[in-house]
N, C-alpha and C positions, 0 to 999 in steps of 0.2 A: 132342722125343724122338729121340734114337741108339739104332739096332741096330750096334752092328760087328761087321763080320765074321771078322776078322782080329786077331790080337796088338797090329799096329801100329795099327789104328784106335784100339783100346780105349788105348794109348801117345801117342794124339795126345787125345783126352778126359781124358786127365790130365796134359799139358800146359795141356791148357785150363783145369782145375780151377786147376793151380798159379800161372796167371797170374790168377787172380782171379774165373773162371765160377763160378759158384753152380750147385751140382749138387743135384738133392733127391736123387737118388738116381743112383749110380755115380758113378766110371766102373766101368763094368761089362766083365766077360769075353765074348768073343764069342757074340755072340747071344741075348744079355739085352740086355734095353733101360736106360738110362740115360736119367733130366730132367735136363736144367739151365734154368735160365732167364737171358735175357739183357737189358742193359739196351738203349735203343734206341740209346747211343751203341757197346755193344759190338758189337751188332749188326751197326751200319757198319763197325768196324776187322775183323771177321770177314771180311765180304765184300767187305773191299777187299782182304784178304789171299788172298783164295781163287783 
């Protein structure tokens, strides 16, 4: 689950969508929450990119 808080956060959860994240819901405007679910391989490219 994302809260962003910001324009750009909620711009960076839908790069994420675009690149193939499964969102159930959002990406969302600041301060709403957004799901996505991830696979365990995305998970790693995630946090090798962080």
């Amino acid at each position: 689950r994302f809260t962003p808080s910001t324009e750009d956060h909620t711009k960076l959860l839908q790069e994420l969508q675009d690149a193939g994240i499964d969102f159930w819901t959002g990406p969302s405007p600041p301060g709403k929450t957004s799901d996505a679910m991830f696979s365990p391989e995305q998970q790693v490219d995630l946090l090798n990119k962080a």
